[in-house]
N, C-alpha and C positions, 0 to 999 in steps of 0.2 A: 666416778664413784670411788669412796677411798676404804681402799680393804685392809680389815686388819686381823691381828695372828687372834684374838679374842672373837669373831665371827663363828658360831656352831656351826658345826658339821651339819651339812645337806645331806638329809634322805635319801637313798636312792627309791624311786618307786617303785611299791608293789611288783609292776611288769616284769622289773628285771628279775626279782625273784621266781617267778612263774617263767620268764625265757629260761632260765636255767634249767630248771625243773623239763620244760617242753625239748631242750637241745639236749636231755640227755634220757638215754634207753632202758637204761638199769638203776637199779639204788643197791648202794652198801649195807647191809645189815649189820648193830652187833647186836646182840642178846646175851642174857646167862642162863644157863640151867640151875636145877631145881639147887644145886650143892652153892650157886655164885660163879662158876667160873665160866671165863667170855667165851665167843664165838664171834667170829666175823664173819659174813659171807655175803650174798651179793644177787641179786634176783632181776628177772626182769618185770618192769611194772605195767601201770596204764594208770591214768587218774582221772577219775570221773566226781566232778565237783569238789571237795579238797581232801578227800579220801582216795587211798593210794593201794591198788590192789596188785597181790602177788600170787603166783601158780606154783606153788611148792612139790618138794616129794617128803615124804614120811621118812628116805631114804639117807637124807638131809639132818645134821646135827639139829642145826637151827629152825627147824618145821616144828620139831617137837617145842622148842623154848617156845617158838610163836603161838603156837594154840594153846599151849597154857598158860598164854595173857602175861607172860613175865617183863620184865623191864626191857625193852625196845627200841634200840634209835636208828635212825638211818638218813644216811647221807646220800647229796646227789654236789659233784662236783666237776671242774671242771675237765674237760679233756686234757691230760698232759702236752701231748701235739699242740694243742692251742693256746696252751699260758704261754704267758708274755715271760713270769717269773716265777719258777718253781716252789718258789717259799710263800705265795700271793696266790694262790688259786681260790679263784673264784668257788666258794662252796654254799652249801647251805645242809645242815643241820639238825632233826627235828627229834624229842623224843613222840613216842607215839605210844596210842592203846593199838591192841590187837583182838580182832575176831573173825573166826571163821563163816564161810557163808556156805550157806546150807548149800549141798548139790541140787542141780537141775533147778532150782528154786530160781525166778523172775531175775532174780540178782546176779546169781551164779550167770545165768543164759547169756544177758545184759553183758556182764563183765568177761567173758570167755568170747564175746564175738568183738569185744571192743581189743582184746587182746589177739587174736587173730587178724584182725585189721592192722595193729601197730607193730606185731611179730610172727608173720608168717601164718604157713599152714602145719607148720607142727605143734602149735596150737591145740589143732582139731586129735592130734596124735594122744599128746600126753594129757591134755585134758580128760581124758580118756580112761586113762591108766587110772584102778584103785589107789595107789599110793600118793597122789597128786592132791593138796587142795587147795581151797583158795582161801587166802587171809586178806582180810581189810586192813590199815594202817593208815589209823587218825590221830592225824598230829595234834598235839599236847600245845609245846612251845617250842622254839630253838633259836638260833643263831645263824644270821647270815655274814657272810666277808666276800668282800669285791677288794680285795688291796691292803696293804698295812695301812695300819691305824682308821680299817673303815670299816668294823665288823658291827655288828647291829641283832637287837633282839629281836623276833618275830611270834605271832601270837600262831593262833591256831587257823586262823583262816589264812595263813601263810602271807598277813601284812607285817611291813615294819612296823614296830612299837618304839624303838627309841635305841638310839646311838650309844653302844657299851662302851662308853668312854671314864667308867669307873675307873681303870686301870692304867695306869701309864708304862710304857717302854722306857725303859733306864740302862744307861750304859754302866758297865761294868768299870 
C-alpha cells in the first residue's frame, strides 16, 4: 500500500475518549464569577450517560459560580506518572451547562449512591452536610488531544467531530 504525507489524519474512536474519561477520578474545573475573574478547581465526579455529576460545598469559590449557571469548563487529563511526554498529555476538554439537582429527589438518590460506589463511604458523610450540593455538567463541545498534531473537536455526546487541523505548528 503506498502512503503518502497528503493521507488525513485518522480518528481516533469515540472509546478512547470515554477510556480517558473512565481511567480518570476527578475533573478540573475553571469557572468565573459574577465580576469575570477565573477559578480553577477540581472535584470528584461520576457520569451517568454523558452528564457528569459533582458533590460540591457552598464553602467552595467555585460552588457559587457553578449554580449560577456561569461559564464552565472542565477538564479530564492524563495522569502525569503515566505520560510518555509532558507537553503530549492525553486530555480532553469540554465546556459545559451547569444545574443543580434537587435534594433527595430520584436523581439526587441515583447520583449519590453511584458516587459512593465510585468514592468511598464519605460519600454517605458529606452528602449529608447542608453546605454540599450536587451539580450536573453537560457538555456543550470541546477538544480532545492524544499527541502533537492530534487534537480533535468533539461534540456533545463526547464524539469525534473532526480533526483541528486548521492550524499549523511553525518553527520560529
Amino acid at each position: 500500500m503506498n502512503h503518502t504525507n497528503t493521507e488525513k489524519k485518522t480518528k481516533p474512536v469515540a472509546p478512547k475518549v470515554k477510556e480517558l474519561i473512565a481511567n480518570t477520578k476527578s475533573v478540573i474545573l475553571a469557572t468565573v464569577d459574577a465580576e469575570g475573574n477565573p477559578n480553577s478547581s477540581y472535584a470528584p465526579f461520576v457520569q451517568i450517560e454523558q452528564t457528569f455529576y459533582i458533590l460540591v460545598s457552598f464553602m467552595a469559590r467555585h460552588t457559587k459560580n457553578l449554580s449560577e449557571g456561569r461559564k464552565t469548563s472542565v477538564m479530564f487529563i492524563e495522569d502525569e506518572s503515566a505520560t510518555k511526554q509532558i507537553y503530549a498529555r492525553e486530555r480532553l476538554t469540554l465546556e459545559a451547562t451547569t444545574s443543580q439537582v434537587e435534594r433527595d429527589s430520584e436523581m439526587w438518590n441515583n447520583v449519590i449512591a453511584k458516587l459512593k460506589e465510585t468514592h468511598g463511604k464519605v460519600v454517605d458523610v458529606i452528602s449529608e452536610m447542608g453546605d454540599f450540593i450536587l451539580i450536573a455538567l453537560q457538555p456543550v463541545k470541546g477538544s480532545y488531544v492524544n499527541g502533537f498534531g492530534s487534537a480533535y473537536f468533539v461534540d456533545s455526546n463526547l464524539e469525534i467531530v473532526e480533526h483541528r487541523n486548521d492550524v499549523n505548528h511553525q518553527s520560529k
